[in-house]
N, C-alpha and C positions, 0 to 999 in steps of 0.2 A: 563719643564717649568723653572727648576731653572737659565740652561745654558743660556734663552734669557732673564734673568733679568740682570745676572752675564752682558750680553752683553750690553744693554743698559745702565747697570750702569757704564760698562767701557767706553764706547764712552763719557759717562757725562763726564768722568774724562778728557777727551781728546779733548774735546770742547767747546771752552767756550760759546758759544751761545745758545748751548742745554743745556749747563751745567748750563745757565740762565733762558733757557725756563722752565726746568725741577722741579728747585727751584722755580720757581716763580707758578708753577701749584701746586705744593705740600703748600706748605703754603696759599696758597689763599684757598685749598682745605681744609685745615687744619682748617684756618681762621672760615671759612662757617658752619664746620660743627660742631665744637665746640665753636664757637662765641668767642674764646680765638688768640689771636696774632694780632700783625701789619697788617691790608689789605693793609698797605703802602708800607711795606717788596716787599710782593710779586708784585705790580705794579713797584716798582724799580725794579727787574729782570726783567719784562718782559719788561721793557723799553728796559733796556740792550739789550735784548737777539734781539731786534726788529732792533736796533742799530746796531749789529753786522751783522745780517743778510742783512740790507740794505748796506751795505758795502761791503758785496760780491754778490754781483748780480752784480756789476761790474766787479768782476772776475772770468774769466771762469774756470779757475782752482776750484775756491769754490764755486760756486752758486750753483752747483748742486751736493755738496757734502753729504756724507750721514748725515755730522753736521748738515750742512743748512739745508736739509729735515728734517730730525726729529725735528728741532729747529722750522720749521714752522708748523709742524704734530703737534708739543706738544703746542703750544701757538691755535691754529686751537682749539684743543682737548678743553682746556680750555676758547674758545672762544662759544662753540658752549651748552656747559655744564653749564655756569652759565647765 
């Protein structure tokens, strides 16, 4: 389990779309559950990350990149969850 956190967290590093989806699920998550932080925080990431992704669906090189995917899997995740 450790290796496909390790992975995930490396891709965050290396993208900034997921690396905004990612952020913005964790503090809205954060937000929720202990009624503490900015829910404004995490809607400006997922603005971002929403931003970024429509921007490469024009590109075939990046639309179906593993960023793009998980950028849309992790805004998905926290779309379906609160």
């Amino acid at each position: 389990m450790m290796n496909l956190k390790l992975a995930w967290l490396s891709m965050a590093t290396k993208d900034e779309a997921y690396f905004h989806a990612l952020i913005s699920q964790f503090t809205a998550h954060f937000s929720l559950i202990y009624k503490r932080g900015d829910p404004m925080e995490a809607l400006t990431h997922r603005m971002e990350a929403v931003k970024l992704v429509n921007a490469r669906l024009g590109d075939p090189d990046l639309e179906a990149s593993d960023g793009t995917v998980s950028a849309v899997a992790c805004i998905a995740n926290y779309e379906v969850n609160t």
